[in-house]
N, CA, C and O atoms as a GROMACS GRO file, in nm:
protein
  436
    1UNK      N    1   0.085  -0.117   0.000
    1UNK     CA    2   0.000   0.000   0.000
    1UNK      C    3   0.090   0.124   0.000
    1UNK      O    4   0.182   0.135   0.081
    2UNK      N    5   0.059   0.222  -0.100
    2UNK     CA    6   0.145   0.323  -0.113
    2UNK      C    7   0.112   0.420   0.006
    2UNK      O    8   0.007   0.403   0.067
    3UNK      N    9   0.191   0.510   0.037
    3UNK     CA   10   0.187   0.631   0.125
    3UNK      C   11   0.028   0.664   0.113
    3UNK      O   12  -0.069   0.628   0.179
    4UNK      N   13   0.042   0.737   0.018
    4UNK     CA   14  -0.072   0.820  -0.018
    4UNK      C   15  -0.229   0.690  -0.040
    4UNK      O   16  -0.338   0.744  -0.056
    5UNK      N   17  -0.226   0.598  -0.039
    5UNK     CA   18  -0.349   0.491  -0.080
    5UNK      C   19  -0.343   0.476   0.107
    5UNK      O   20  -0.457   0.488   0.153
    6UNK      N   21  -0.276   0.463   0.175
    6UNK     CA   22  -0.267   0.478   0.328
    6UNK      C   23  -0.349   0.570   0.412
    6UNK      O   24  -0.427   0.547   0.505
    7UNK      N   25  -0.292   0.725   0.331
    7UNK     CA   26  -0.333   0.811   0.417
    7UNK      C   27  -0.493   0.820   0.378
    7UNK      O   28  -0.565   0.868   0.465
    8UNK      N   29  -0.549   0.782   0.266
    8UNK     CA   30  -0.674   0.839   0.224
    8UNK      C   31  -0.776   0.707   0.290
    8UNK      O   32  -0.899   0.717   0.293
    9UNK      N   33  -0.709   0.596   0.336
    9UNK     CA   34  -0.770   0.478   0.402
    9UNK      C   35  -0.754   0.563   0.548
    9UNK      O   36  -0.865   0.608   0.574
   10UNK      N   37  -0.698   0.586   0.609
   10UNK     CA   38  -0.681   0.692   0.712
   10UNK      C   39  -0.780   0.739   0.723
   10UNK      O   40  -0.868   0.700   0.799
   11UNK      N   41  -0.787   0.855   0.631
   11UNK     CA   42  -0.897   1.028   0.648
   11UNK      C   43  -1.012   0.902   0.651
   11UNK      O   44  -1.051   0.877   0.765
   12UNK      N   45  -1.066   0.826   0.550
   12UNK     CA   46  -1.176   0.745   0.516
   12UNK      C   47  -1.246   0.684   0.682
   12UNK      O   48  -1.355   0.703   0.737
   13UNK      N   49  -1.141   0.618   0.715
   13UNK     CA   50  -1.128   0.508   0.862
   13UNK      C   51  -1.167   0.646   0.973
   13UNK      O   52  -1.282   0.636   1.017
   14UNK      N   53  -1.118   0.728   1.006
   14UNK     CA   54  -1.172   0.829   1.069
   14UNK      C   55  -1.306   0.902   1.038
   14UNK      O   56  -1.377   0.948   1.127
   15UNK      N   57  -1.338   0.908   0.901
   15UNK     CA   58  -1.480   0.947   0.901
   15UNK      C   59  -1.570   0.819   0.946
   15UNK      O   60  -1.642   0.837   1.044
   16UNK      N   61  -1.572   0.709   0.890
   16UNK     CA   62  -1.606   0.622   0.932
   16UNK      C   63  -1.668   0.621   1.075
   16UNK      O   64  -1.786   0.626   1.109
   17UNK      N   65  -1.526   0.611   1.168
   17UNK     CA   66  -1.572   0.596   1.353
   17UNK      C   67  -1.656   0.749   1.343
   17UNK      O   68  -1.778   0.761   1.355
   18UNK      N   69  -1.588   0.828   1.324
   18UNK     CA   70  -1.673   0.966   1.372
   18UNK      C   71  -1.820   0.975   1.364
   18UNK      O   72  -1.905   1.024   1.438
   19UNK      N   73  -1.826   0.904   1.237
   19UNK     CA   74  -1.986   0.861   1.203
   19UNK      C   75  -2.040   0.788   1.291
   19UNK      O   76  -2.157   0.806   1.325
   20UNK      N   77  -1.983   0.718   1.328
   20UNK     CA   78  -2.095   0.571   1.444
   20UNK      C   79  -2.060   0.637   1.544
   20UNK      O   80  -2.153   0.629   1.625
   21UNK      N   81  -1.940   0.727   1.604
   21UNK     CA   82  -1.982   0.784   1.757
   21UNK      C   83  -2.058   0.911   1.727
   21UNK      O   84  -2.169   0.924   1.778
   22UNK      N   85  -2.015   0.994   1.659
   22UNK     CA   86  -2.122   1.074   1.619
   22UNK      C   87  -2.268   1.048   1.658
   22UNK      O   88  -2.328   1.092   1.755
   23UNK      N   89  -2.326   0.943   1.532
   23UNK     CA   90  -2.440   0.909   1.541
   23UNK      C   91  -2.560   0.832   1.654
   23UNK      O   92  -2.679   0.806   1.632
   24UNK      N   93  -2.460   0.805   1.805
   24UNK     CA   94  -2.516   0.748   1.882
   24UNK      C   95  -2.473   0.616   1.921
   24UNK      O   96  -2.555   0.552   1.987
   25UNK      N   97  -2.349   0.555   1.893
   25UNK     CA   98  -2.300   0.442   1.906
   25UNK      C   99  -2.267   0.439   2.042
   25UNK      O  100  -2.186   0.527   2.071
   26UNK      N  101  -2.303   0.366   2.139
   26UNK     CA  102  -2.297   0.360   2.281
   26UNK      C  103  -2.194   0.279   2.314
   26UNK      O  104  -2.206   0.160   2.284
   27UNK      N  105  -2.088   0.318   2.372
   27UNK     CA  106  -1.989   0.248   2.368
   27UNK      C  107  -1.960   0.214   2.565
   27UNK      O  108  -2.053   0.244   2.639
   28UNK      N  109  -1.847   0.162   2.621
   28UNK     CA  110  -1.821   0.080   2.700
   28UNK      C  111  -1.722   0.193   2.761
   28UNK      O  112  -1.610   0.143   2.773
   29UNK      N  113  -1.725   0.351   2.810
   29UNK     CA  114  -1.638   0.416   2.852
   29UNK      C  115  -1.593   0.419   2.985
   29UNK      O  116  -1.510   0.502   3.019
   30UNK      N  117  -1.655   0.309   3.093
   30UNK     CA  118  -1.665   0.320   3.229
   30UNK      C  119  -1.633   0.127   3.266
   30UNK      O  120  -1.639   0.066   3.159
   31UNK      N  121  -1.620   0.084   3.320
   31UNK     CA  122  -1.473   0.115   3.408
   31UNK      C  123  -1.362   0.135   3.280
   31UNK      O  124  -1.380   0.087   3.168
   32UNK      N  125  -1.235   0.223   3.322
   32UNK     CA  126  -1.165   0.273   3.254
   32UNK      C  127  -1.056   0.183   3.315
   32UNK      O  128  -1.050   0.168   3.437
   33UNK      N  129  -0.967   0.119   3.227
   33UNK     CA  130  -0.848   0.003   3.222
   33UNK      C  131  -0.747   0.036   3.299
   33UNK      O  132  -0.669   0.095   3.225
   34UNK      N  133  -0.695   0.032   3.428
   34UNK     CA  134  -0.644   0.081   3.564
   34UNK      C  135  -0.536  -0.013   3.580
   34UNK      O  136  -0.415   0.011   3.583
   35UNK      N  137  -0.604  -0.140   3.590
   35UNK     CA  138  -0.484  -0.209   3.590
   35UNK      C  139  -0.470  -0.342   3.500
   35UNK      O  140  -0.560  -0.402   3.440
   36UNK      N  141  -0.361  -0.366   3.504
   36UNK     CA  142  -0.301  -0.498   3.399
   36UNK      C  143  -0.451  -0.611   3.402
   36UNK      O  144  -0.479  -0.665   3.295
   37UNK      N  145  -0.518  -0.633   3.494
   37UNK     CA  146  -0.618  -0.757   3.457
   37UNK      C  147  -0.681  -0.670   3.389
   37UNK      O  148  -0.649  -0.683   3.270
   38UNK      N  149  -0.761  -0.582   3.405
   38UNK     CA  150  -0.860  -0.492   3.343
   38UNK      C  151  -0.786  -0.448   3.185
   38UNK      O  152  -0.834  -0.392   3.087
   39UNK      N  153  -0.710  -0.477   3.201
   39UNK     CA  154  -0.657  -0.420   3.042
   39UNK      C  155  -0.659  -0.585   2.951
   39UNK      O  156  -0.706  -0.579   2.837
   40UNK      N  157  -0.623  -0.689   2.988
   40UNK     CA  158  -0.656  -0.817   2.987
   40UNK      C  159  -0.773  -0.861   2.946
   40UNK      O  160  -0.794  -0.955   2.870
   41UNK      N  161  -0.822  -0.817   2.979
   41UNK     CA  162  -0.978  -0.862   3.008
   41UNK      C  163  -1.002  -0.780   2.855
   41UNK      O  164  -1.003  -0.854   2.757
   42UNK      N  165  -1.018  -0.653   2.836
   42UNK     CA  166  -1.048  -0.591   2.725
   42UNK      C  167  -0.987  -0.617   2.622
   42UNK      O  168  -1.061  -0.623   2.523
   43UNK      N  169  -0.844  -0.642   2.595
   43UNK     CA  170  -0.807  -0.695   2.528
   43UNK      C  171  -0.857  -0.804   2.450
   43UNK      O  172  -0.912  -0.796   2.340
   44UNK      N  173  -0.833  -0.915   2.524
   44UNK     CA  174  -0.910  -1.055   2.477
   44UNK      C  175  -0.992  -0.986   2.404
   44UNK      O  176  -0.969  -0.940   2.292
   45UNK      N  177  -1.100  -0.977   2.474
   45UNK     CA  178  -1.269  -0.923   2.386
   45UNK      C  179  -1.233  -0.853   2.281
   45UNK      O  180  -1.279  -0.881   2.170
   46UNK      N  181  -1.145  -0.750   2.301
   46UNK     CA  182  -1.111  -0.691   2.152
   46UNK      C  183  -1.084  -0.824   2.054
   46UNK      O  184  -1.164  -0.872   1.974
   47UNK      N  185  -0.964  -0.864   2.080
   47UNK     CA  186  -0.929  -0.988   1.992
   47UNK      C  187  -1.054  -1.104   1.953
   47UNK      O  188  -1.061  -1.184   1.859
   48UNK      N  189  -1.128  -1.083   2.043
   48UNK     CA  190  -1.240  -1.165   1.957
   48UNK      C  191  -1.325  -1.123   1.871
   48UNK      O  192  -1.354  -1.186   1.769
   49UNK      N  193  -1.371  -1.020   1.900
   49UNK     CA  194  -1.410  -0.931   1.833
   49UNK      C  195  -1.343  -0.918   1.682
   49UNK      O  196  -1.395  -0.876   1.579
   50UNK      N  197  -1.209  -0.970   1.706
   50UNK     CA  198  -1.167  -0.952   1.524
   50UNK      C  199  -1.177  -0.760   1.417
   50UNK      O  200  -1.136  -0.646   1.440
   51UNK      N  201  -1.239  -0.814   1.326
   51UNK     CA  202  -1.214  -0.720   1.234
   51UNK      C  203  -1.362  -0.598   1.272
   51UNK      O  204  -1.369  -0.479   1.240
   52UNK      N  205  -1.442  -0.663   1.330
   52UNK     CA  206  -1.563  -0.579   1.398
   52UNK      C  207  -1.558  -0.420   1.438
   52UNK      O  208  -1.568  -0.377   1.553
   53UNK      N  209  -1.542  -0.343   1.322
   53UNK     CA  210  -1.525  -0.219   1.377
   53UNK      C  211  -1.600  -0.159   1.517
   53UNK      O  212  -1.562  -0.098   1.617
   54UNK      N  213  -1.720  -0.207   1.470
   54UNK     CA  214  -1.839  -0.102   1.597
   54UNK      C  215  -1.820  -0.201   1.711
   54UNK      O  216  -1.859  -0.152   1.816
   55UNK      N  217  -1.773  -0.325   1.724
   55UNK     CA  218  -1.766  -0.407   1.829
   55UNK      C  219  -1.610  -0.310   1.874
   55UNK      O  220  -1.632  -0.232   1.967
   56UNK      N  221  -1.515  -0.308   1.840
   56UNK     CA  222  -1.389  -0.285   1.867
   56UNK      C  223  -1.472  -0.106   1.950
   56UNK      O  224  -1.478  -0.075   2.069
   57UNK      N  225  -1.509  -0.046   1.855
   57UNK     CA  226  -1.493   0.066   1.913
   57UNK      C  227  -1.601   0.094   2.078
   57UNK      O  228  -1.578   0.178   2.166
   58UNK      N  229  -1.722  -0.014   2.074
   58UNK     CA  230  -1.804  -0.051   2.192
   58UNK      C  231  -1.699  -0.061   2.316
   58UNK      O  232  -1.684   0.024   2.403
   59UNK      N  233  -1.649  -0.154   2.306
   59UNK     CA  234  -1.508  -0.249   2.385
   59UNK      C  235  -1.423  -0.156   2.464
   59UNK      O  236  -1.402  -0.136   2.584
   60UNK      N  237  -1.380  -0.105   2.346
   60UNK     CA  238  -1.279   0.002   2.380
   60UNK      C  239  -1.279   0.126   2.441
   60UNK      O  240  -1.186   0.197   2.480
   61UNK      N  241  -1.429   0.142   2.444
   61UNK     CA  242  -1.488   0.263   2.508
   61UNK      C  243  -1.447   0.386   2.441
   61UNK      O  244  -1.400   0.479   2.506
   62UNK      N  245  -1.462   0.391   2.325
   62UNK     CA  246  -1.407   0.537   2.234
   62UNK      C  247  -1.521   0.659   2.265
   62UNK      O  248  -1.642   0.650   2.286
   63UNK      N  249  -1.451   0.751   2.260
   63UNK     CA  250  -1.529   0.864   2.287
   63UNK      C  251  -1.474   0.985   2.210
   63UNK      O  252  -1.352   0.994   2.221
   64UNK      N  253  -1.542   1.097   2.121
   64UNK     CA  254  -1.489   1.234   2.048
   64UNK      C  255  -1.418   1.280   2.113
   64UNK      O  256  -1.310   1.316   2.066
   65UNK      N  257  -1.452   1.300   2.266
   65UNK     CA  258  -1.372   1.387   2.349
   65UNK      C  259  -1.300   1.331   2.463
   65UNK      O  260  -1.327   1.231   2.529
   66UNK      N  261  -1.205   1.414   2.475
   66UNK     CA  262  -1.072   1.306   2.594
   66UNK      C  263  -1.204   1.300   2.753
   66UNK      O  264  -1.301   1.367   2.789
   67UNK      N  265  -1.141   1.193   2.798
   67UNK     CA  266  -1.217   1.184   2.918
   67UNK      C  267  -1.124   1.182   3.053
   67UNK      O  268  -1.024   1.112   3.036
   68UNK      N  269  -1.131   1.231   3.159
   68UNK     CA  270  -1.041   1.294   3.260
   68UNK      C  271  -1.106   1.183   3.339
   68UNK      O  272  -1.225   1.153   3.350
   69UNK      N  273  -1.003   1.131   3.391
   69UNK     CA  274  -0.960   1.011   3.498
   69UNK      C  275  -0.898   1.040   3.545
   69UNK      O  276  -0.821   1.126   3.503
   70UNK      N  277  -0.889   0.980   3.686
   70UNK     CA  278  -0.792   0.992   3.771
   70UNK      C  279  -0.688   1.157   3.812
   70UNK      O  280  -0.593   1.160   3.891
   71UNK      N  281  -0.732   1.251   3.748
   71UNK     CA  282  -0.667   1.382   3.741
   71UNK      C  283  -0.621   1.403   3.622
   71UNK      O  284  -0.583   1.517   3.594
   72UNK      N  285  -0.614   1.291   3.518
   72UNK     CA  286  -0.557   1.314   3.423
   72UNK      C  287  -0.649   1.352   3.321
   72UNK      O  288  -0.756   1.293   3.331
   73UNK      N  289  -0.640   1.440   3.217
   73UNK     CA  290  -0.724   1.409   3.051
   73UNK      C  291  -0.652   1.343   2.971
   73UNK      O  292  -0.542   1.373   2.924
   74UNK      N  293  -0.746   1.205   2.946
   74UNK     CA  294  -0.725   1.105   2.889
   74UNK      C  295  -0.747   1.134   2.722
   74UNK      O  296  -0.863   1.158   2.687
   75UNK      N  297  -0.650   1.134   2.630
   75UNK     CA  298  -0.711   1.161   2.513
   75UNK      C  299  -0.578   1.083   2.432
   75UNK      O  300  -0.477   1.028   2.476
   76UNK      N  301  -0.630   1.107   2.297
   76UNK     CA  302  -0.559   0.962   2.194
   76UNK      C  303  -0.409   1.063   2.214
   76UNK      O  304  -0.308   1.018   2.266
   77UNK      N  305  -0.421   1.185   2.167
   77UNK     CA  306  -0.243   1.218   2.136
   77UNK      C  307  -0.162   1.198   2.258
   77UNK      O  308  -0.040   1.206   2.239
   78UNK      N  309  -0.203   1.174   2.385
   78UNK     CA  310  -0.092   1.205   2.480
   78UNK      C  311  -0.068   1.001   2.557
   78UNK      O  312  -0.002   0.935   2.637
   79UNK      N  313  -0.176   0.992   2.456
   79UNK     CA  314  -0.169   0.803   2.461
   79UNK      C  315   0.016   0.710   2.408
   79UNK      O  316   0.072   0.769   2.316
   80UNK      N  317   0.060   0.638   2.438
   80UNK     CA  318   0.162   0.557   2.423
   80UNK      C  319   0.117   0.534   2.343
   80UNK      O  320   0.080   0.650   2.324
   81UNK      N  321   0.057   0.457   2.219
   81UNK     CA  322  -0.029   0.466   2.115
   81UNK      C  323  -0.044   0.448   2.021
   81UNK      O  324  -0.053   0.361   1.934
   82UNK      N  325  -0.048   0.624   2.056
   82UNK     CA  326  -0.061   0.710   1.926
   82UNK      C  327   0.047   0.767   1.822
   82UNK      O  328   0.116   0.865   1.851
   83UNK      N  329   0.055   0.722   1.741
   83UNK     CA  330   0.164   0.745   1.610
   83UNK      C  331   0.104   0.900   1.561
   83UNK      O  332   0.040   0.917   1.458
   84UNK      N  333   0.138   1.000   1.651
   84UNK     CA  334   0.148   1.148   1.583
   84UNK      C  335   0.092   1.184   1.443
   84UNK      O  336  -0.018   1.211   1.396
   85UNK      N  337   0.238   1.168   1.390
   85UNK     CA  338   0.234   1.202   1.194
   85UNK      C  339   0.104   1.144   1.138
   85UNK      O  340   0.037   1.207   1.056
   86UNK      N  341   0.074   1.037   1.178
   86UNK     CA  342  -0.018   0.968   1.098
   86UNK      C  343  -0.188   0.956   1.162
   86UNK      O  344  -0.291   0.917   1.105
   87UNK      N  345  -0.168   1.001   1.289
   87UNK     CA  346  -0.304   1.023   1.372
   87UNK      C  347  -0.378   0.855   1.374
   87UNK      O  348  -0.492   0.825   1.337
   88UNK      N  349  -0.307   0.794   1.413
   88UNK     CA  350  -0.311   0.659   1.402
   88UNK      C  351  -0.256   0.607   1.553
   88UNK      O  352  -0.151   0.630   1.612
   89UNK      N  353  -0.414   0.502   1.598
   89UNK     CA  354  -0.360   0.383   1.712
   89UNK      C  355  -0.324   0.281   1.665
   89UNK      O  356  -0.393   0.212   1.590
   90UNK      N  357  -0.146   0.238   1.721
   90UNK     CA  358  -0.113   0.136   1.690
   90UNK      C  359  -0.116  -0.016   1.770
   90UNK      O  360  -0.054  -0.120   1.749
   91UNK      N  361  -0.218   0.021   1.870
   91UNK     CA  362  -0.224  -0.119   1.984
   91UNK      C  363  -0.266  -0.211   1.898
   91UNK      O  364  -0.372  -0.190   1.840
   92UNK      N  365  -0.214  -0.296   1.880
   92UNK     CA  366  -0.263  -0.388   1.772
   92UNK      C  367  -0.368  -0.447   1.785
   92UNK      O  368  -0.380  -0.532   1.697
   93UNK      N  369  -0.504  -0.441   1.896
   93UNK     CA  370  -0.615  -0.535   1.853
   93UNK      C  371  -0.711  -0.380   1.825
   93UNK      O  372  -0.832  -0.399   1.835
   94UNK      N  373  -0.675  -0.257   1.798
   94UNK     CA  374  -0.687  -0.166   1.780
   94UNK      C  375  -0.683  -0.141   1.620
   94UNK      O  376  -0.759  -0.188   1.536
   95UNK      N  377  -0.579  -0.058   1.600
   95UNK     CA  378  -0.496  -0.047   1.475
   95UNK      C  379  -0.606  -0.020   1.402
   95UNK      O  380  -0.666  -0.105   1.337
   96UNK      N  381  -0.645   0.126   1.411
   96UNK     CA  382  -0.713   0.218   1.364
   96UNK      C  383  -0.734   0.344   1.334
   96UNK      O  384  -0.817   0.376   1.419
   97UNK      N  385  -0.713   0.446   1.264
   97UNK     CA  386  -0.696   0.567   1.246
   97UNK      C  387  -0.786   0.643   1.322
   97UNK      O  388  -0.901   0.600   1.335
   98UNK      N  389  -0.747   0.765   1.381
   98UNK     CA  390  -0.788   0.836   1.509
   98UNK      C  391  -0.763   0.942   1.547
   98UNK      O  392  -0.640   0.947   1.547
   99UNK      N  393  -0.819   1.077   1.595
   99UNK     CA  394  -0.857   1.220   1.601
   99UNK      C  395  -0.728   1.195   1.734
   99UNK      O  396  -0.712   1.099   1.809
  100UNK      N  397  -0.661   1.311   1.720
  100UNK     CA  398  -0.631   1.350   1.898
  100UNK      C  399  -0.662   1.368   1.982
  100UNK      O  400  -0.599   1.343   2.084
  101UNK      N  401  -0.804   1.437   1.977
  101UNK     CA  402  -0.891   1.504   2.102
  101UNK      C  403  -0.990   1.321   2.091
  101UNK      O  404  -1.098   1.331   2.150
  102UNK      N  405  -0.976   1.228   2.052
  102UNK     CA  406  -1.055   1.112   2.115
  102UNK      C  407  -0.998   1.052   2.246
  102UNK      O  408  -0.898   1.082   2.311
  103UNK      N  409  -1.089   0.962   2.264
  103UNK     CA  410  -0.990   0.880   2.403
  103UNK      C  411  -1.094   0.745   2.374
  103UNK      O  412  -1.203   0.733   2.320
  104UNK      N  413  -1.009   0.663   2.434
  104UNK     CA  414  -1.051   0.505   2.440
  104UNK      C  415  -0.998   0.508   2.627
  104UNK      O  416  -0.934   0.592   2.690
  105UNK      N  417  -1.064   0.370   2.671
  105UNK     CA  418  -1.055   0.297   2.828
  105UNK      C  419  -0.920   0.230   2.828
  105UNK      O  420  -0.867   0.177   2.926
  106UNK      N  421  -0.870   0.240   2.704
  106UNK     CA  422  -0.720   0.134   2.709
  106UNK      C  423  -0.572   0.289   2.704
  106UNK      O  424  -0.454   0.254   2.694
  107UNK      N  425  -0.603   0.433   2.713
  107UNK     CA  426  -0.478   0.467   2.718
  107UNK      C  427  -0.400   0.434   2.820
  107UNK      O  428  -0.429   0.372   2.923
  108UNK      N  429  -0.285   0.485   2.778
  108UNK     CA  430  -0.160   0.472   2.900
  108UNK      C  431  -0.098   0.629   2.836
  108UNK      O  432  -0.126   0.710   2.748
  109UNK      N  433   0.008   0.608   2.950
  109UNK     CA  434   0.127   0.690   2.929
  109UNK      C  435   0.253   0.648   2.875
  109UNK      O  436   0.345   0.728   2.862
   0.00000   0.00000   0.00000
């Protein structure tokens, strides 16, 4: 896949989610992944979940806007993650193109 056939699967893959959270897609944002079992636990399910976009993004608890835990604001750019240049999560049962100001239940630092 060339650069450019990448990035436009990108912009595409981001309109995409924006559309289903946009539109009311109720997703799984509470309990938020704290510790190693709890991240475990979501995981798996992601991985079963497979290629299931709206299942992945349920799971994962995605949300437009960062969500503040613990003192922190939780959001995709300040995520371990997040691949900058390309506005892209690379957790692999993830591995989906993605806004900065989003947040999922699986960041870290």
């Amino acid at each position: 896949m060339t650069t450019d056939t990448k990035e436009l699967a990108d912009v595409a893959g981001r309109e995409e989610v924006r559309g289903l959270l946009a539109g009311g897609l109720t997703t799984e944002v509470q309990p938020r992944a704290d510790t190693h079992e709890e991240v475990t636990q979501i995981v798996a399910r992601l991985r079963a979940a497979g290629g299931d976009l709206k299942a992945k993004l349920v799971i994962a608890g995605f949300t437009l806007e960062p969500i503040e835990h613990g003192g922190i604001e939780q959001s995709c750019e300040t995520c371990m993650y997040y691949v900058v240049h390309r506005r892209f999560c690379e957790l692999p049962e993830l591995n989906l193109p993605v806004e900065p100001q989003w947040s999922c239940r699986l960041w870290r630092i």
